[in-house]
DSSP file (Angstrom, degrees, kcal/mol; ACC not computed):
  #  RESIDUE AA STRUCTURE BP1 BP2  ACC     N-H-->O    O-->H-N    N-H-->O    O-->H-N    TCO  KAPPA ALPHA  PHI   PSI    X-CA   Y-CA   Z-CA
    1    1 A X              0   0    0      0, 0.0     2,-0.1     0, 0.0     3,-0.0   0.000 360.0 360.0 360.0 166.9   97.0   -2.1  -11.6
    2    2 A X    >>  -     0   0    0      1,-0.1     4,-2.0     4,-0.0     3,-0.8  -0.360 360.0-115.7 -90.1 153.0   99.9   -1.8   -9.2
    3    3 A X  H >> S+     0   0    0      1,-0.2     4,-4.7     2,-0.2     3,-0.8   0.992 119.3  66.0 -49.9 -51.1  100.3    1.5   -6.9
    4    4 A X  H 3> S+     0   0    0      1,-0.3     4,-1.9     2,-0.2    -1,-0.2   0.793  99.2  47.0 -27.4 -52.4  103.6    1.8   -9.0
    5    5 A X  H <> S+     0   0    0     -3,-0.8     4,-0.9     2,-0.3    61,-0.3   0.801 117.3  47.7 -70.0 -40.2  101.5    2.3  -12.3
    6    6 A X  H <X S+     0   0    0     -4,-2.0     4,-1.9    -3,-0.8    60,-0.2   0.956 107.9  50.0 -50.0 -56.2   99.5    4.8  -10.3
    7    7 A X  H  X S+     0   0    0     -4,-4.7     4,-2.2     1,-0.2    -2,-0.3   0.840 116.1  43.6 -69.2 -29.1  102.3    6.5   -8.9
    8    8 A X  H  X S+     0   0    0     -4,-1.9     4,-1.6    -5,-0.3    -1,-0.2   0.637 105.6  57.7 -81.9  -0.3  103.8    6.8  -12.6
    9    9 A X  H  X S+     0   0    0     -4,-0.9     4,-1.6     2,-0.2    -1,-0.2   0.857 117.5  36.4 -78.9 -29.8  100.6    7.9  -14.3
   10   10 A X  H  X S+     0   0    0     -4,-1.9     4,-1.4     2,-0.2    -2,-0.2   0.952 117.1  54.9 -79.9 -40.8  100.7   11.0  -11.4
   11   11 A X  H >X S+     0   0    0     -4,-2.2     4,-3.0     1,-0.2     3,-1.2   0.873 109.4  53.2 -54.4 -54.9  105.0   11.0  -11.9
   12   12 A X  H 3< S+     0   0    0     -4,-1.6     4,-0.3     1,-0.3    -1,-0.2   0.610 109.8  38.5  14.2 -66.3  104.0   11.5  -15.5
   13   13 A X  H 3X S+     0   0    0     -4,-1.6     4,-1.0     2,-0.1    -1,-0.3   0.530 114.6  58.6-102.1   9.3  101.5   14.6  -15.3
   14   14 A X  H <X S+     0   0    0     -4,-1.4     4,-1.8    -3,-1.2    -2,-0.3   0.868 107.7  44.8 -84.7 -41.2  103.9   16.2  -12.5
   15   15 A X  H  X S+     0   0    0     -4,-3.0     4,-0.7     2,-0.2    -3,-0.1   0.576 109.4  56.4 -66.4  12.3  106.6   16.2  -14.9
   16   16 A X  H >4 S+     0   0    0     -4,-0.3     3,-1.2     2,-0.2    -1,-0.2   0.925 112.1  44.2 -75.1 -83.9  104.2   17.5  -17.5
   17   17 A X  H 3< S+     0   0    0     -4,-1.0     3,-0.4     1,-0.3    -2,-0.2   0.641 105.7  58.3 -58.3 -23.8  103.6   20.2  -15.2
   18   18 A X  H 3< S+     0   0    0     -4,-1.8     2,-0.6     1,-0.3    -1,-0.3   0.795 103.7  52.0 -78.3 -30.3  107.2   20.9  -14.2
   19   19 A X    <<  +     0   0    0     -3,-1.2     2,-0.4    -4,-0.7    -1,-0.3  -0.907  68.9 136.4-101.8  75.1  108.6   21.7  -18.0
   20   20 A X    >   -     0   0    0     -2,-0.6     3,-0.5    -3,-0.4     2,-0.1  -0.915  50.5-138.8 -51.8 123.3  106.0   24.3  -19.3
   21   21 A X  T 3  S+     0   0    0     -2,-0.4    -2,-0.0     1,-0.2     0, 0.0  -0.344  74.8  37.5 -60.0 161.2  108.0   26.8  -20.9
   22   22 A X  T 3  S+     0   0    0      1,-0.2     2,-0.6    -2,-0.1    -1,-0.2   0.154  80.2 123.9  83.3  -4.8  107.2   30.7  -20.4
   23   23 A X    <   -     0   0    0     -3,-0.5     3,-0.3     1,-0.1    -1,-0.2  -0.556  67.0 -91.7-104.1 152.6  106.3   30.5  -17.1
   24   24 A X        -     0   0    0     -2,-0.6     2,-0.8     1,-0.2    -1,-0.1   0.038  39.1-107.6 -41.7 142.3  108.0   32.8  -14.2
   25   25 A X        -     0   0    0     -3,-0.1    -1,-0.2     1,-0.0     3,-0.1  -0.409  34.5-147.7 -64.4  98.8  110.7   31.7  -12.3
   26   26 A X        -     0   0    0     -2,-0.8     5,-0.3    -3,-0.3     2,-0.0  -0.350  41.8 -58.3 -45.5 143.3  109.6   30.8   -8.8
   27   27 A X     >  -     0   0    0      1,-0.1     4,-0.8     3,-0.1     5,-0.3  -0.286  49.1-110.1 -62.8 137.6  112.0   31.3   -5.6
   28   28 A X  H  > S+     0   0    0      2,-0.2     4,-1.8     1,-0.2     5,-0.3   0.580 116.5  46.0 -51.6 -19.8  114.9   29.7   -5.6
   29   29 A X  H >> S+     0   0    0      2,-0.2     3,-3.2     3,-0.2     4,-1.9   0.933 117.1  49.7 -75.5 -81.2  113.8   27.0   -2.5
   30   30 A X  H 3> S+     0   0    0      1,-0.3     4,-0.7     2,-0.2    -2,-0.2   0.640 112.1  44.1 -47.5 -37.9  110.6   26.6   -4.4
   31   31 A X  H 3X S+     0   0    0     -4,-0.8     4,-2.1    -5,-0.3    -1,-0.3   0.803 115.5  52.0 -65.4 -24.1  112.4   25.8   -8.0
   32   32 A X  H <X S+     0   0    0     -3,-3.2     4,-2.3    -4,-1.8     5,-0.3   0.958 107.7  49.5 -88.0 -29.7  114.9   23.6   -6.1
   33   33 A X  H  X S+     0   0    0     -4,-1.9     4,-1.3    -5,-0.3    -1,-0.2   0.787 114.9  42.9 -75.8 -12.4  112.1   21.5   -4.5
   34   34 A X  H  X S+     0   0    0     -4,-0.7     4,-2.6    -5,-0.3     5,-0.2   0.752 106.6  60.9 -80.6 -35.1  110.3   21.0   -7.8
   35   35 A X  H  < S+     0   0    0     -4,-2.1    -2,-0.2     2,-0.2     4,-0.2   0.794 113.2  41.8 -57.3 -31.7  113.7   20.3   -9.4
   36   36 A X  H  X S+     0   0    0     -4,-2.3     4,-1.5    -5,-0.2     3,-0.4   0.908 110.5  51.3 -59.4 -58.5  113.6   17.5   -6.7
   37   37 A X  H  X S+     0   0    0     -4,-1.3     4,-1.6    -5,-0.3    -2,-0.2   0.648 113.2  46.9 -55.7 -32.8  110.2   16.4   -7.0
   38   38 A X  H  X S+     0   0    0     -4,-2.6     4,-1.0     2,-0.2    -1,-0.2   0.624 113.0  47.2 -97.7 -11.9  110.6   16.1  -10.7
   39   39 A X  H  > S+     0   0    0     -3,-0.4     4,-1.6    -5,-0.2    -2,-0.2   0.665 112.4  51.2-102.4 -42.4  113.9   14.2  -10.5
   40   40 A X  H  X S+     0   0    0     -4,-1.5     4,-2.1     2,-0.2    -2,-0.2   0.957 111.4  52.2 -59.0 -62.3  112.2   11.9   -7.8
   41   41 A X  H  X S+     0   0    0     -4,-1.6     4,-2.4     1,-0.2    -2,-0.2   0.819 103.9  53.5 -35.2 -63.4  109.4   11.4  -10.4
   42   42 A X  H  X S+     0   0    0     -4,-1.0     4,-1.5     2,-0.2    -1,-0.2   0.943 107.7  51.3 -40.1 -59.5  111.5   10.4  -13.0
   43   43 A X  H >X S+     0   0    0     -4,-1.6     3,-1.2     1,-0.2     4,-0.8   0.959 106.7  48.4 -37.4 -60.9  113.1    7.8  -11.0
   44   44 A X  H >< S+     0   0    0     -4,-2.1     3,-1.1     1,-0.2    -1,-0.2   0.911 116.5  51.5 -73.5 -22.3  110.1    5.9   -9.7
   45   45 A X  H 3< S+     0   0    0     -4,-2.4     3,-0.3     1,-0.2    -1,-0.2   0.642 101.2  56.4-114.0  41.6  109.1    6.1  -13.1
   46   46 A X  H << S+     0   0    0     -4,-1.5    -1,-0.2    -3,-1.2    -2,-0.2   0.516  99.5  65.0 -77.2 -20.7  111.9    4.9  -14.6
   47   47 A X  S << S+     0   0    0     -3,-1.1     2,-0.2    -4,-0.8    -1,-0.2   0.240  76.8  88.0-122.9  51.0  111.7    2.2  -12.8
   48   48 A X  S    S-     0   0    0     -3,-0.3    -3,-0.0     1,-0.2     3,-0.0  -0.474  87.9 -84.7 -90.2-177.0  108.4    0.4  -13.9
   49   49 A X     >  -     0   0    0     -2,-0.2     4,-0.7     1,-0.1    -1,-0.2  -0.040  40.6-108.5 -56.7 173.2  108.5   -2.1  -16.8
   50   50 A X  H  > S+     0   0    0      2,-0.1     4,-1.9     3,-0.1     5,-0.1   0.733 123.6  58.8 -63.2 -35.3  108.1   -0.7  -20.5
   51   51 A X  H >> S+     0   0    0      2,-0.2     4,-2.9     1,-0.2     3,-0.7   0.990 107.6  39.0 -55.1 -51.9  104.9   -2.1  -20.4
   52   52 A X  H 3> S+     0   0    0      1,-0.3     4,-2.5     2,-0.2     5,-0.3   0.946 112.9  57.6 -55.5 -37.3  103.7   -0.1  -17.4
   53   53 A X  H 3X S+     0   0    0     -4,-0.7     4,-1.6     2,-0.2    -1,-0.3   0.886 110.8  42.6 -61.3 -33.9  105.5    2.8  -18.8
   54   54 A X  H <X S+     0   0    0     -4,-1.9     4,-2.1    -3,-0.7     5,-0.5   0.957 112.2  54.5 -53.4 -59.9  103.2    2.3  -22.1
   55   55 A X  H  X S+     0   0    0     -4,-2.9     4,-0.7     1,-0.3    -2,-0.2   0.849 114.0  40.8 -72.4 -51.4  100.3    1.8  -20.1
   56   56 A X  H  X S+     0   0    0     -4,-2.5     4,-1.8     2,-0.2    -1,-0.3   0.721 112.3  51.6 -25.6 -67.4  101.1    5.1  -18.3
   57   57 A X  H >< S+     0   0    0     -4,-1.6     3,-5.3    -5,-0.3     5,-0.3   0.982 112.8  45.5 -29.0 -86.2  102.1    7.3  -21.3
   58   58 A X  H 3< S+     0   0    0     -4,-2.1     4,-0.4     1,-0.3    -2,-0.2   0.650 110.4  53.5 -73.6   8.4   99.1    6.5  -23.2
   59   59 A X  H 3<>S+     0   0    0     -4,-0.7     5,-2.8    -5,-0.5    -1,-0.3   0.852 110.9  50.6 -90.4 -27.0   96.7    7.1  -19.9
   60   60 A X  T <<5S+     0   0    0     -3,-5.3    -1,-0.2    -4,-1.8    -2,-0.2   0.079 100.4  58.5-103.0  38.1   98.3   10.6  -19.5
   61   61 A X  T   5S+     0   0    0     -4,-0.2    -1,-0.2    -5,-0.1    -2,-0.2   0.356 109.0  53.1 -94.7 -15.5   97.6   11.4  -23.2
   62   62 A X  T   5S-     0   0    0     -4,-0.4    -2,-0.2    -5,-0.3     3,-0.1   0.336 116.9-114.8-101.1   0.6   93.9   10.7  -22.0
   63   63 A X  T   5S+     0   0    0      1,-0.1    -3,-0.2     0, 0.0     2,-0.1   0.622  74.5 125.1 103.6 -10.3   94.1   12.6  -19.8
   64   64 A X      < -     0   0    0     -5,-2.8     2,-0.4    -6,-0.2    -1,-0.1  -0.057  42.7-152.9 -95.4 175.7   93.7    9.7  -16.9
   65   65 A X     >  -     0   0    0     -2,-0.1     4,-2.2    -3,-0.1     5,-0.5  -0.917  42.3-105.8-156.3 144.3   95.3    8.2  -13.8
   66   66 A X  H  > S+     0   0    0     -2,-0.4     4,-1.2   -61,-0.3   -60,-0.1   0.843 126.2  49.7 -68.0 -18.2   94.8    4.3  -12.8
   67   67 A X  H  > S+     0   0    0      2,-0.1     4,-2.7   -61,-0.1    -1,-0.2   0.878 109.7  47.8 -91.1 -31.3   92.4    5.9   -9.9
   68   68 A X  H >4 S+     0   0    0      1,-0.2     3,-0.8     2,-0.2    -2,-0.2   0.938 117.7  44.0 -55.8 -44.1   90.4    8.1  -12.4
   69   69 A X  H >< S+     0   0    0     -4,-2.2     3,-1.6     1,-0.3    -1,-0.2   0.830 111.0  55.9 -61.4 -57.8   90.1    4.9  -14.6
   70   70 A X  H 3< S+     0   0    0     -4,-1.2    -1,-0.3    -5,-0.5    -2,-0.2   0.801 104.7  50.3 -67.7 -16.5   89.3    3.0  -11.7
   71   71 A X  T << S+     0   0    0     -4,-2.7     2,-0.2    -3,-0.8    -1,-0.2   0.503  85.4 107.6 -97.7  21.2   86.4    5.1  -10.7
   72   72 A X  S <  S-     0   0    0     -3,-1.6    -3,-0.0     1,-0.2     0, 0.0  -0.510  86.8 -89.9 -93.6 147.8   84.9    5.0  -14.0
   73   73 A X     >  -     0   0    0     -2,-0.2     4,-3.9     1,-0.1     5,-0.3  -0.217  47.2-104.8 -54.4 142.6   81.6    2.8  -14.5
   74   74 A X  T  4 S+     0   0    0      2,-0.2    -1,-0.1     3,-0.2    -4,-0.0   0.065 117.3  49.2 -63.6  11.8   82.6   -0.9  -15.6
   75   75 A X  T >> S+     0   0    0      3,-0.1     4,-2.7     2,-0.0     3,-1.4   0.477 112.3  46.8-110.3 -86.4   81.5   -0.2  -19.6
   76   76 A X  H 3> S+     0   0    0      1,-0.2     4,-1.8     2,-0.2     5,-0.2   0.819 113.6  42.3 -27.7 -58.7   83.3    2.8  -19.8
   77   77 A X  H 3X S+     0   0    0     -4,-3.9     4,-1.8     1,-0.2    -1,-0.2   0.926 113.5  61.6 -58.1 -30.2   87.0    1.4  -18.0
   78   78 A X  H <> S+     0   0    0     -3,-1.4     4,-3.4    -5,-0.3     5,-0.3   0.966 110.8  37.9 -57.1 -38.8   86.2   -2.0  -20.5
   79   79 A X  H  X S+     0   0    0     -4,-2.7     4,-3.1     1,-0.2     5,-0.4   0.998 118.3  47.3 -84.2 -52.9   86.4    0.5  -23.8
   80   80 A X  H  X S+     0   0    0     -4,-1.8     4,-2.1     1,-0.2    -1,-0.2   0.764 112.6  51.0 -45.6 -42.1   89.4    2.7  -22.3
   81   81 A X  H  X S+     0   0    0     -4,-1.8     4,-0.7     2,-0.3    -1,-0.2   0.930 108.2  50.7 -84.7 -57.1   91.3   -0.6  -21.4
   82   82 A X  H  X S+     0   0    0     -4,-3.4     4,-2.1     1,-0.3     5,-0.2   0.807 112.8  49.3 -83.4 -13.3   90.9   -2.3  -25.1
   83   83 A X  H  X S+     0   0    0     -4,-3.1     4,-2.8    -5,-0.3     5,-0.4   0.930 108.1  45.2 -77.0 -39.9   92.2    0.8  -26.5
   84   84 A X  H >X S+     0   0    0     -4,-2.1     3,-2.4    -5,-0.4     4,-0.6   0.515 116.9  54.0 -58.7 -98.8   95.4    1.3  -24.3
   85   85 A X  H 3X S+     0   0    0     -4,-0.7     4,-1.4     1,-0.2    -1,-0.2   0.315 110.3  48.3   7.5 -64.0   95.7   -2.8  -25.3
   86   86 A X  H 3X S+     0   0    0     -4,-2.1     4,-1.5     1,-0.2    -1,-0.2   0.866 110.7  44.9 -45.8 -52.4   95.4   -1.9  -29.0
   87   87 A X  H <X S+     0   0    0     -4,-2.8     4,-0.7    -3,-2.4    -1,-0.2   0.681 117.5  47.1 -93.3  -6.2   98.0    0.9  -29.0
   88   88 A X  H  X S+     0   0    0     -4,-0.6     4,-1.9    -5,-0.4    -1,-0.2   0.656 111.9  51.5 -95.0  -2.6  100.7   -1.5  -26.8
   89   89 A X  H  X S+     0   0    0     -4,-1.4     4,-1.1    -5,-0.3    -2,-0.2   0.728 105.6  48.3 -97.9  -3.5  100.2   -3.8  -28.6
   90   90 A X  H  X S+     0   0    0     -4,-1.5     4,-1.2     2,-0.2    -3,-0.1   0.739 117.1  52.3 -78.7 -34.8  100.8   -1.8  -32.1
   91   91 A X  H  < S+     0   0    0     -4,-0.7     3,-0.3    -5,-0.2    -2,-0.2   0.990 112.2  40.8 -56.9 -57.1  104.0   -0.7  -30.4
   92   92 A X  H  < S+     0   0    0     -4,-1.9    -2,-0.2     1,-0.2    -1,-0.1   0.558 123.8  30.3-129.6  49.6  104.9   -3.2  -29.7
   93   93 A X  H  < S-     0   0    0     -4,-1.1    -1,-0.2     1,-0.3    -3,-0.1   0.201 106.7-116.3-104.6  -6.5  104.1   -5.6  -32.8
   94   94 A X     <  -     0   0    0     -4,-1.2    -1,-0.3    -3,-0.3    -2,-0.1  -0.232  53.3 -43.0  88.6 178.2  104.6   -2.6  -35.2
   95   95 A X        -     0   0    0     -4,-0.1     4,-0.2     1,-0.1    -4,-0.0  -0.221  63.0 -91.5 -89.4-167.7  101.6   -1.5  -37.3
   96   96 A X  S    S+     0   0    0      2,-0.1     3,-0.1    -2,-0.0    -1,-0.1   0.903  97.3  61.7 -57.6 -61.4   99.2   -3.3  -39.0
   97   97 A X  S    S-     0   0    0      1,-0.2     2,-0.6     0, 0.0     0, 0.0   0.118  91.6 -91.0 -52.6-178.0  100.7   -3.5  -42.4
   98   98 A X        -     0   0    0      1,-0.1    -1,-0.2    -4,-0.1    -2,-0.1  -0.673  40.0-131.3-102.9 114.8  103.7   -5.1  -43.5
   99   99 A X        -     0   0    0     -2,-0.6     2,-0.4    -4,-0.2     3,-0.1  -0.350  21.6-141.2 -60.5 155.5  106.7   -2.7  -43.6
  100  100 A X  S    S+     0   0    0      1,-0.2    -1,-0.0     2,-0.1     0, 0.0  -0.976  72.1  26.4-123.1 132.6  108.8   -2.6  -46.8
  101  101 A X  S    S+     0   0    0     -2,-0.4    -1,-0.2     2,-0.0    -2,-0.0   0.684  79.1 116.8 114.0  28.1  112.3   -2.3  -47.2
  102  102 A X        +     0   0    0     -3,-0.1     2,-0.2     2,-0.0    -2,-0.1   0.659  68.1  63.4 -97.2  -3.8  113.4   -3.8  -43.9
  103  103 A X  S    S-     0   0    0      2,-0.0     2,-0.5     0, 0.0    -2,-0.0  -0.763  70.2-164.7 -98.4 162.2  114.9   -6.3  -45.2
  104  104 A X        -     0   0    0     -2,-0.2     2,-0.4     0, 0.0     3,-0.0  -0.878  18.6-131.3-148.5 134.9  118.0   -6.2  -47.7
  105  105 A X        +     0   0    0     -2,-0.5    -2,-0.0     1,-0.1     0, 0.0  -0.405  21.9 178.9 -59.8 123.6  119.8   -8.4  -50.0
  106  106 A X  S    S+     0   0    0     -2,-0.4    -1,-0.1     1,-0.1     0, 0.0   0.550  72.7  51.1-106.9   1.0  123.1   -8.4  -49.4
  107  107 A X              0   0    0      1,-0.1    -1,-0.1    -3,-0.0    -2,-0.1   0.742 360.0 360.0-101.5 -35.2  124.5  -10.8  -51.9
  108  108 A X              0   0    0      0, 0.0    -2,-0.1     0, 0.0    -1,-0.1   0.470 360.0 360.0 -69.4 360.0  122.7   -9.2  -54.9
């Protein structure tokens, strides 16, 4: 995967880490420079693909980064890989079944 995809899987769990509610306010140079860093973060990953941005998401719901993934034994990264596959491609083909009611007669 491209550094980009790296760099948003990390952009990803700093901003993670920057929104926790409840925790003490820090000094103000230290809030403004995370207020940077998280604003910075956002950007670069704003500006992957949706796909990378999928791929990203569902790698920091696991908990993962494209180098943790990449240092994982070749079995293990195979099974990690065809689920993230599976779940962009149920985004973005919809689920399995067939939705109801998305269509409507409009003449009847």
């Amino acid at each position: 995967m491209s550094v980009a995809s790296t760099s948003a899987t990390s952009s990803i769990a700093s901003l993670s880490r920057t929104a926790r509610p409840g925790k003490a306010e820090a000094a103000p140079a230290q809030s403004e420079a995370a207020a940077s860093k998280a604003v910075s973060d956002f950007r670069d990953f704003m500006k992957l693909s949706p796909i990378q941005r999928m791929r990203a998401n569902i790698l920091a719901k696991m908990d993962l980064t494209e180098d943790s993934l990449t240092a994982l034994d070749t079995e293990a990264r195979q099974k990690i890989e065809e689920q993230i596959k599976a779940q962009i491609k149920e985004a973005v083909t919809g689920s399995a079944g067939q939705k109801t009611g998305l269509l409507t007669d409009m003449k009847a």
